[in-house]
C-alpha positions in Angstrom: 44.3 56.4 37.6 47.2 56.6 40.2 47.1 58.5 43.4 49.4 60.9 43.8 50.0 62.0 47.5 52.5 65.0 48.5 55.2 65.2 50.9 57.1 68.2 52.3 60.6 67.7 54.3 62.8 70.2 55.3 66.0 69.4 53.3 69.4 72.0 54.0 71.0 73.4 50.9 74.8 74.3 50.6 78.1 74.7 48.8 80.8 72.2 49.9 84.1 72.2 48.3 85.8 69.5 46.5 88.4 68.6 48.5 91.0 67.3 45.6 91.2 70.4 43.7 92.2 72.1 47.1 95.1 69.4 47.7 96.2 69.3 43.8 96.0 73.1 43.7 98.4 73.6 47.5 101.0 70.8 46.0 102.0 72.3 42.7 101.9 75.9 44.3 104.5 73.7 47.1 106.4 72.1 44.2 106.8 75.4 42.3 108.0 77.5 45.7 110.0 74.8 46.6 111.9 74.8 43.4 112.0 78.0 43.2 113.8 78.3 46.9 116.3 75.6 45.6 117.2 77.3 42.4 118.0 80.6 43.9 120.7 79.5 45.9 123.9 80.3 44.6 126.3 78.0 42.5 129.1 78.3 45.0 126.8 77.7 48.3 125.4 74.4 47.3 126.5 71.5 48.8 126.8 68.0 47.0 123.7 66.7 48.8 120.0 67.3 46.5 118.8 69.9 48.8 116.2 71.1 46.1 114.5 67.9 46.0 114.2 67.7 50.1 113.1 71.6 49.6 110.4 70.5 46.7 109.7 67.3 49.4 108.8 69.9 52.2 107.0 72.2 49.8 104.9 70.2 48.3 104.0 68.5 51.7 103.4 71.8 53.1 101.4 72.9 50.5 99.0 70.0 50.4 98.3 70.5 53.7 97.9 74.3 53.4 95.1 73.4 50.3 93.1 71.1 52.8 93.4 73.8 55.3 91.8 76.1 53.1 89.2 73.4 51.9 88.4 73.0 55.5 88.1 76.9 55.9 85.8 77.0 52.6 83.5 74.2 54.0 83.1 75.8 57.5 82.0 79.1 55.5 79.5 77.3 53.2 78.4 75.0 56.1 77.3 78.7 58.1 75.7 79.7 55.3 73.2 76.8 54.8 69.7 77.5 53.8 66.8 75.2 55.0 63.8 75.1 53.3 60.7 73.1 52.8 60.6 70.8 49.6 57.5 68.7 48.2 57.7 65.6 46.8 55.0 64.1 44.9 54.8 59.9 44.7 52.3 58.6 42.7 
């Protein structure tokens, strides 16, 4: 017959964001403001030059970094709110 013996660590459980769902979420909400800002000029103010597509550039550069901002923001709040506890392990 094996032994078994038992072990107990302290181990820290918490809930850390996924970063990419942050960043994919903050550059289509960029791409969709940023079209929406170029489509709501008027016909007779635009110039020649693709302004929407520097304003969807800009908006969907901004809004990535406004989702890791918030992923950032999410971690820091689930990092304060770790839990430590004992767990046993038992190894035969």
């Amino acid at each position: 017959m094996a032994q078994t013996t038992i072990k107990t660590e302290k181990v820290t459980i918490r809930r850390s964001p996924k970063f990419l769902p942050f960043l994919i979420t903050g550059g289509i909400i960029g791409v969709i403001i940023g079209a929406g800002l170029g489509l709501s000029i008027p016909a007779e103010q635009r110039t020649a030059e693709p302004v929407i597509t520097y304003l969807i550039a800009y908006g969907t550069g901004f809004g990535v970094a406004a989702g890791i901002v918030a992923a950032v923001i999410v971690d820091w709040i689930g990092a304060a709110r770790a839990k430590t506890l004992e767990a046993t392990k038992l190894e035969r």
